[in-house]
C-alpha positions in Angstrom: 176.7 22.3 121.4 178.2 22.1 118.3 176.6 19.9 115.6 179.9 17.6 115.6 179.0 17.1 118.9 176.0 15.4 118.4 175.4 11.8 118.6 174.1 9.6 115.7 170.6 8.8 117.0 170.4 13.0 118.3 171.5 14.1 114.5 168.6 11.1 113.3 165.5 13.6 115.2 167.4 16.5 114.3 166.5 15.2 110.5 163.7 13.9 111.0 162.0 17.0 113.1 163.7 19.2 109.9 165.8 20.9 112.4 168.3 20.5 109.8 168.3 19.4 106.3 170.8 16.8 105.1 172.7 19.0 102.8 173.5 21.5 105.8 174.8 18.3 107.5 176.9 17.7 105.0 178.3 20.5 104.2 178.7 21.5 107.6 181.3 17.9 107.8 182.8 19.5 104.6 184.0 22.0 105.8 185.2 20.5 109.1 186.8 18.3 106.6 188.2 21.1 104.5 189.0 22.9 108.1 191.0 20.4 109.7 192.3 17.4 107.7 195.3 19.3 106.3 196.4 18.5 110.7 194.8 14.9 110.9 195.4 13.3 107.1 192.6 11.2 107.4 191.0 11.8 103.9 192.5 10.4 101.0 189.4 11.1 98.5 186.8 13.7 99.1 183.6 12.8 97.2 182.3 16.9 98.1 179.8 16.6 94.4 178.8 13.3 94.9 178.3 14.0 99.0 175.9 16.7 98.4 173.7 15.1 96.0 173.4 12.3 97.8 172.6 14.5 100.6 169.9 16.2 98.5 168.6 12.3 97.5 168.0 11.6 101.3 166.4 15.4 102.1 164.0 14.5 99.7 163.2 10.8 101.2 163.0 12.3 104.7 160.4 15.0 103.5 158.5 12.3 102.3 158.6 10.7 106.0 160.2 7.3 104.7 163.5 7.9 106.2 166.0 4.8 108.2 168.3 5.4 110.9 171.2 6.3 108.7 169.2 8.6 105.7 171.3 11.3 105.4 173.7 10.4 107.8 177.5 11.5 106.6 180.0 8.6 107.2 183.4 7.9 105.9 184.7 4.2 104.0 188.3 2.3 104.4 189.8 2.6 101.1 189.9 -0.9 100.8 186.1 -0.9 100.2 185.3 -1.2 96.9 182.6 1.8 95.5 181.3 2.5 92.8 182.5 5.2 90.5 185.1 6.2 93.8 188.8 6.0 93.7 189.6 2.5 96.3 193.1 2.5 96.4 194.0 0.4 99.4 196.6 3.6 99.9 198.9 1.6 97.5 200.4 3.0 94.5 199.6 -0.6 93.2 195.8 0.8 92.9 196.7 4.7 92.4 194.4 5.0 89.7 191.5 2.2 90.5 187.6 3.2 90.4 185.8 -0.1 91.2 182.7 -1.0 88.5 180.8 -2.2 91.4 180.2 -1.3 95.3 180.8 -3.7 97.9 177.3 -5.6 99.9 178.2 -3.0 102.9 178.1 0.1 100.7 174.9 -1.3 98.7 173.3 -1.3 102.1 174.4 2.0 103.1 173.0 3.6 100.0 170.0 2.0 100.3 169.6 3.7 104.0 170.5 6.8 101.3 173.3 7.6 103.5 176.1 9.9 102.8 179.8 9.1 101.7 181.8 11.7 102.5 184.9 10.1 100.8 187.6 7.3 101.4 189.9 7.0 104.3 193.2 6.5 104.5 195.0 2.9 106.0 198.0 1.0 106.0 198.8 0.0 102.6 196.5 -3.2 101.7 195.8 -3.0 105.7 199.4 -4.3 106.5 200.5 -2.7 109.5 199.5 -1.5 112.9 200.4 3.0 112.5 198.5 4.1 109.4 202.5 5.3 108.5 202.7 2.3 105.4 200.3 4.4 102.9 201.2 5.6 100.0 199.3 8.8 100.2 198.1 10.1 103.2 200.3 9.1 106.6 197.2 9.8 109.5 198.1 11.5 112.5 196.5 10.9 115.9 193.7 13.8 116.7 194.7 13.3 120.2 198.3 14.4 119.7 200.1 14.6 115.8 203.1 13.6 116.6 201.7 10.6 117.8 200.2 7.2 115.3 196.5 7.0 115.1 196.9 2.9 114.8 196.0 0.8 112.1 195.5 -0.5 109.7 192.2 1.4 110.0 194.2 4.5 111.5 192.1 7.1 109.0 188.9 5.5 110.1 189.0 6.2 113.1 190.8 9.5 113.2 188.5 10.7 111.3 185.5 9.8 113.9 187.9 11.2 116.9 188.5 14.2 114.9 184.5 14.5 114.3 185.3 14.5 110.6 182.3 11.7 109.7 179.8 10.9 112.1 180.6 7.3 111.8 183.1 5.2 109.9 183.4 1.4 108.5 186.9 0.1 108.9 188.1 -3.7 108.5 190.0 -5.6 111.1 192.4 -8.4 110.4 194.1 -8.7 113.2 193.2 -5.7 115.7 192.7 -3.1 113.1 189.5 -1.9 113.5 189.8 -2.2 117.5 193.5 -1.1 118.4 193.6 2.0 116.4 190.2 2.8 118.0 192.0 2.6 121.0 194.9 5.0 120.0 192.3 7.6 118.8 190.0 7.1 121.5 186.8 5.9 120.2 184.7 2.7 119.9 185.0 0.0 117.4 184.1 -3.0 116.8 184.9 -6.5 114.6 182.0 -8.4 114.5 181.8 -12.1 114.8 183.3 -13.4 111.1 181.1 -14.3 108.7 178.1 -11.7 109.7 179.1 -9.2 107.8 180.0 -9.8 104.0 183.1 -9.1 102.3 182.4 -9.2 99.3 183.8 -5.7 97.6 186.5 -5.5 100.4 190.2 -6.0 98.9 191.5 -9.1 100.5 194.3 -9.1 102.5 193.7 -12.5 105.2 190.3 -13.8 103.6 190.0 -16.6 106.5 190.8 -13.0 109.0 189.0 -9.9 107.5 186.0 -8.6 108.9 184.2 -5.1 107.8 183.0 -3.4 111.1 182.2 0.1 112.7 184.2 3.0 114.2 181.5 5.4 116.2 181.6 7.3 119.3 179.7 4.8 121.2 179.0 1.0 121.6 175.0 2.0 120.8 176.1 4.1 117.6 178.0 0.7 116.4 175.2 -1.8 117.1 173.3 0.6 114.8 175.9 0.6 112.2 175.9 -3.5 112.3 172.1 -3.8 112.1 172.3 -1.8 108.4 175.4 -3.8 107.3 175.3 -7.5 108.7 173.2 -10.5 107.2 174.0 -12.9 104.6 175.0 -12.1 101.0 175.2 -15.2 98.8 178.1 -13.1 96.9 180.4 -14.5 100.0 180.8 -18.0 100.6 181.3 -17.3 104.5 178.7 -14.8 105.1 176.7 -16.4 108.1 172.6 -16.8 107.7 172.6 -16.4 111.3 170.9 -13.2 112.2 171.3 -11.1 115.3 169.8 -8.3 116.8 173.0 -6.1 118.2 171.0 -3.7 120.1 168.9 -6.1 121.8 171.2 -6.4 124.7 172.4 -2.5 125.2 170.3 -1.9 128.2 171.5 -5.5 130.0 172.1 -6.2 133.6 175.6 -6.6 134.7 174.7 -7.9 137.8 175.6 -11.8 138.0 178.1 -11.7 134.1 180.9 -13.5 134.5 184.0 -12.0 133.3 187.0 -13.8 132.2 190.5 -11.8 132.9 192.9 -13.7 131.3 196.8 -13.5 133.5 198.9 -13.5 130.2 197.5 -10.2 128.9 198.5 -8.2 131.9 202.1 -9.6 131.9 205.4 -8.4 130.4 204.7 -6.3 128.1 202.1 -4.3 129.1 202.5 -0.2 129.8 202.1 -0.4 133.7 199.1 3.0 133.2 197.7 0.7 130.5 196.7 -2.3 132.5 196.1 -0.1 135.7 193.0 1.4 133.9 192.1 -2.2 132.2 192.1 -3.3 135.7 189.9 -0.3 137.1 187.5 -0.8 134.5 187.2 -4.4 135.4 186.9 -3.4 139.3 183.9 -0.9 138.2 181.8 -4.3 136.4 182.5 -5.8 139.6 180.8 -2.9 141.7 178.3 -3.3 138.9 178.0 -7.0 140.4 179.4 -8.9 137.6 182.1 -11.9 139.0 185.2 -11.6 137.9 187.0 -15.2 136.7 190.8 -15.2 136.1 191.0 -17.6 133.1 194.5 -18.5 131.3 194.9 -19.4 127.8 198.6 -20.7 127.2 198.5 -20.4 123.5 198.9 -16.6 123.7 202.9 -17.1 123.2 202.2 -18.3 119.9 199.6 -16.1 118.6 202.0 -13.5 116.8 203.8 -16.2 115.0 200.5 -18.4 113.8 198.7 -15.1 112.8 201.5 -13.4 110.6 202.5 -16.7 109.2 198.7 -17.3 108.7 197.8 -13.9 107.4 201.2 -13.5 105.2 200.1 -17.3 103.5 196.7 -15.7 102.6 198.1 -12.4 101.8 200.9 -14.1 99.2 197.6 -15.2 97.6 195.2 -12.3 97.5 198.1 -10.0 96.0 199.0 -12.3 93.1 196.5 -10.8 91.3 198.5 -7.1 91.1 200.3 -7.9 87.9 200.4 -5.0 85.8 198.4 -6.7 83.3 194.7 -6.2 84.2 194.3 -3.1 86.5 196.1 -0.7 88.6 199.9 0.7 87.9 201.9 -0.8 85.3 205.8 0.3 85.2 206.4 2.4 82.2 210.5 0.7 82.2 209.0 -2.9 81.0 210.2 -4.6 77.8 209.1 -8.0 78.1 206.5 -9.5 80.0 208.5 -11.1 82.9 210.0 -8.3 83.4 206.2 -6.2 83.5 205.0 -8.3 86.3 208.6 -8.0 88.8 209.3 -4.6 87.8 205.6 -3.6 88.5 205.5 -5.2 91.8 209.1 -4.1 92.7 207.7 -0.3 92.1 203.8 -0.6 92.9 204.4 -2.0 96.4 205.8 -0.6 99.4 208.3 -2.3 102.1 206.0 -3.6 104.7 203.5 -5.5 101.6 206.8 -7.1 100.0 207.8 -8.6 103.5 204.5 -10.0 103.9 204.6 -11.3 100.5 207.5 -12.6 100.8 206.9 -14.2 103.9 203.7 -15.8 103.3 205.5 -17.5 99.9 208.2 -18.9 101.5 205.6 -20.4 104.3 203.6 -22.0 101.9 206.6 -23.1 99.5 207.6 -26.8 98.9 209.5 -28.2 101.8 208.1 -25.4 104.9 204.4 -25.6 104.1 204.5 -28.2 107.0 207.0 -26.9 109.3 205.4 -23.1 109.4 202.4 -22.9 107.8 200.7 -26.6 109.0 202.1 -25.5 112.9 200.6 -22.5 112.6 197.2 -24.1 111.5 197.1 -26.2 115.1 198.0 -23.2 116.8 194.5 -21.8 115.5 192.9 -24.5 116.8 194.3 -24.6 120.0 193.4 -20.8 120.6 189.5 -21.4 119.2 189.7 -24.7 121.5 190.9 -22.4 124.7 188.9 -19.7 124.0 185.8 -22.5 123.8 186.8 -23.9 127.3 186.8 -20.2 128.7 183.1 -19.2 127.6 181.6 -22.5 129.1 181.9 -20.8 132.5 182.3 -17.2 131.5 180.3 -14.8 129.3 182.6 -12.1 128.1 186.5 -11.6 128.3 187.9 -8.4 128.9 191.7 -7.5 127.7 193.5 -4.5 127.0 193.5 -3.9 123.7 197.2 -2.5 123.1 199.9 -3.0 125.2 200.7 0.7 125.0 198.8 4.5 123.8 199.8 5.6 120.7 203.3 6.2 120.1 205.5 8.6 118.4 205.5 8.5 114.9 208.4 7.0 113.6 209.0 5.3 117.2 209.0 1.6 116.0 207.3 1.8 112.2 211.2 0.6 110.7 211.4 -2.4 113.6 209.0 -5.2 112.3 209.0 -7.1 114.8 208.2 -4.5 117.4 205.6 -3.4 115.3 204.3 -7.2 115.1 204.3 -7.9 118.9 202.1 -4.7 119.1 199.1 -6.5 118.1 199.7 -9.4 120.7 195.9 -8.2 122.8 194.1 -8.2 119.2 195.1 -11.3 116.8 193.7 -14.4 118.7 190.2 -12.9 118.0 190.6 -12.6 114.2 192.1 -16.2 114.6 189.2 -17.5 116.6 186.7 -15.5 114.4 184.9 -14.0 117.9 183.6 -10.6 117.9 185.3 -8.0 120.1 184.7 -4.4 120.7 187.1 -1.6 122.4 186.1 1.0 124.4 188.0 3.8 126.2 188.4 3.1 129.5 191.3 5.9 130.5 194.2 8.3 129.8 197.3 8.2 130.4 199.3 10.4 132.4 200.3 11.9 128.5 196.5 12.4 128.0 195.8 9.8 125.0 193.2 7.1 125.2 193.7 3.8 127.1 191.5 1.3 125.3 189.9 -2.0 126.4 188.4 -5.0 124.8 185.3 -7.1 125.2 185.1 -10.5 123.8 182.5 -12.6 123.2 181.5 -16.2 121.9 180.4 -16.6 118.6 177.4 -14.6 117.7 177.3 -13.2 121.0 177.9 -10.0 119.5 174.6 -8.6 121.2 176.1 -9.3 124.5 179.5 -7.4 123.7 177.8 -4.7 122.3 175.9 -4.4 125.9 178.8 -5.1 128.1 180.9 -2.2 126.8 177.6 0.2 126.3 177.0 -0.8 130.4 181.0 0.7 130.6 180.4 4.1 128.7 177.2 5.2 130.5 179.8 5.7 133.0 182.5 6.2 131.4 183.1 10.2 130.2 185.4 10.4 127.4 187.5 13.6 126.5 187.7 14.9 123.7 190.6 15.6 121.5 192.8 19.0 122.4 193.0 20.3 118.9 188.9 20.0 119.1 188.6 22.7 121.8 191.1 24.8 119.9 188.0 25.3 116.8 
């Protein structure tokens, strides 16, 4: 067994035990990187100096015994995450040439652990889109097949964990984007309840919608992730004080759970092989003796509409600040200052940004604030009211998390409103602000990864955590093709 092939916690004792040093471990991921990306795309910035000395930093904290669950530990960041001295371009030409002054509360707490960065990852551009096909600089391909998306807008994330090119990855999720190209690429990952973990240093896109959370292998490997990058930060206004232990559930009993199964995520829509294998997975809890509720929630037929009119209000906001004027591109063709800010913005951004811009503007402008944006407002609160009714007689809800396995690239990227209805399974979470985790429950008869998703009340991210870890110690994944090919 290859060291790629290890798990988190087995690559922890191999540390520890000096079976390996952390510089070997990090070079050895190097070189996978340097082997392999050129297929995958995955890697927009390669920190290979500032890996290794890092890696060299943790060595010498593990030889001094004082070493955490992630010391030395090589893991890939979203390039929306702001670090230190590190390119963060949200793959937008916007921020081509942006090294943040600062690191975001999540990377703080990574160093701390003295883990290792292995570089920046690529995404849709400011995380707007669903195929990882929007950015600027590096369009991902899916490690299960290239000609197919890996998702998004986290789509380098988690490639780059199917593809064994970090041992773990952080990714943010808006709207399904840490979960549904997880799904795509085969893997586990989870958006934690909002609030627990903080934001600050992460580029906003949907403030009231973005959550950081992990891409791993496994449920276990992403409750470990969450315990070293949750709590409150008093640098975010919404960071929760609540605190919660997210492996304190993994070895739970399934016997007596109830499960909701809401009916209008299995109907039109849905790829026939993808609900088939939700549906199996749903039959094994039951053999597992959890009780299985069908549950409805109504509001479903609405969710698309409230979340991009929601998210494109927000987003309208958070990009304002991409003038020209105080960082990123500026266009070289400007002669007066008018003409700096549109001409910058017409050339900085790319298609699928502007229409959200635009979108969100005209939502929020004088005479449709109430007839778009307000409407959409009550549709959130429906959904959180629905999705309250449901967990007063059930504990978790399982869905599928895309209505189909990845798809061709170039299939329905230039068809927004295909591309929109795709994350139908993911946005009422990010609406709600409930944490949800996917795990592979199949393949189809193409051989790419079927994904489901776990919900959960609020803060009952322990619960979720356990629920899909109870699924994958009986689950066996496969791995990629072009893996057995190295």
């Amino acid at each position: 067994m290859s060291l790629c092939d290890k798990s988190l916690f087995e690559l922890r004792e191999m540390l520890d035990q000096k079976e390996i040093t952390s510089v070997e471990l990090t070079k050895y991921y190097l070189d996978r990187i340097k082997q392999l990306d050129d297929q995958i795309d995955s890697y927009i910035t390669v920190c290979e100096e500032e890996a290794i000395k890092a890696a060299e930093k943790a060595d010498k904290r593990i030889a001094e015994g004082n070493s955490n669950l992630l010391t030395g530990i090589p893991i890939s960041i979203k390039d929306n995450i702001c670090t230190e001295g590190i390119l963060t371009t949200c793959a937008s030409k916007m921020l081509y040439n942006f090294v943040p002054p600062y690191n975001a509360t999540v990377i703080k707490k990574l160093l701390a652990e003295d883990a290792v960065i292995l570089g920046k990852v690529s995404m849709d551009e400011f995380a707007m889109g669903g195929s990882t096909q929007t950015s600027y600089y590096k369009k991902t391909k899916n490690p299960y097949d290239i000609t197919r998306v890996p998702g998004g807008s986290s789509g380098g994330s988690a490639a780059a964990v199917a593809a064994k090119l970090s041992v773990v990855a952080l990714g943010s999720d808006t709207g399904g984007s840490i979960r549904q190209p997880a799904a795509f690429c085969g893997v586990t990952g989870m958006k934690p309840t909002y609030g627990t973990v903080s934001r600050f240093g992460l580029v906003a896109f949907g403030s009231s919608l973005d959550q950081i959370g992990p891409i791993a292998q496994s449920a276990k490997e992403c409750a470990a992730l969450l315990k070293v990058i949750s709590g409150y930060d008093g640098h975010d206004g919404t960071s929760s004080h609540k605190e919660i232990d997210f492996s304190s559930q993994l070895d739970m009993d399934i016997k007596g759970l109830k499960i909701a199964v809401p009916k209008e995520f299995f109907g039109e829509g849905i790829d026939e092989e993808v609900k088939e294998s939700v549906l199996e997975a749903i039959k094994k809890y039951e053999s597992l003796g959890a009780e299985i509720v069908e549950v409805s929630m109504p509001s479903l037929k609405y969710a698309i509409a409230a979340y991009y009119l929601l998210s494109s209000a927000e987003a309208s906001s958070n990009l304002s600040r991409y003038d020209g004027i105080k960082f990123g591109y500026c266009t070289p063709k400007a002669k007066t200052y008018e003409e700096r800010i549109t001409r910058t913005r017409k050339e900085g951004f790319g298609n699928e940004v502007k229409r959200r811009i635009l979108l969100g503007t005209y939502a929020l402008s004088s005479g449709y604030y109430d007839a778009y944006y307000k409407k959409a407002l009550y549709i959130r609160q429906k959904i959180k009211q629905e999705y309250e009714e449901i967990f007063k007689s059930c504990d978790v809800m399982i869905t599928p998390t895309a209505p189909t396995t990845a798809y061709k690239i170039g299939a329905i990227e230039n068809d927004p409103v295909k591309m929109y209805l795709a994350d139908i399974c993911t946005v009422t979470v990010n609406i709600a602000g409930l944490p949800a985790i996917n795990t592979t429950c199949g393949y189809d008869s193409d051989g790419m990864p079927i994904g489901m998703s776990i919900v959960g009340k609020a803060f009952d991210d322990a619960k979720v955590i356990g629920v899909a870890n109870a699924f994958e110690k009986e689950f066996t994944r496969i791995d990629p093709s072009m893996l057995k090919k190295v």
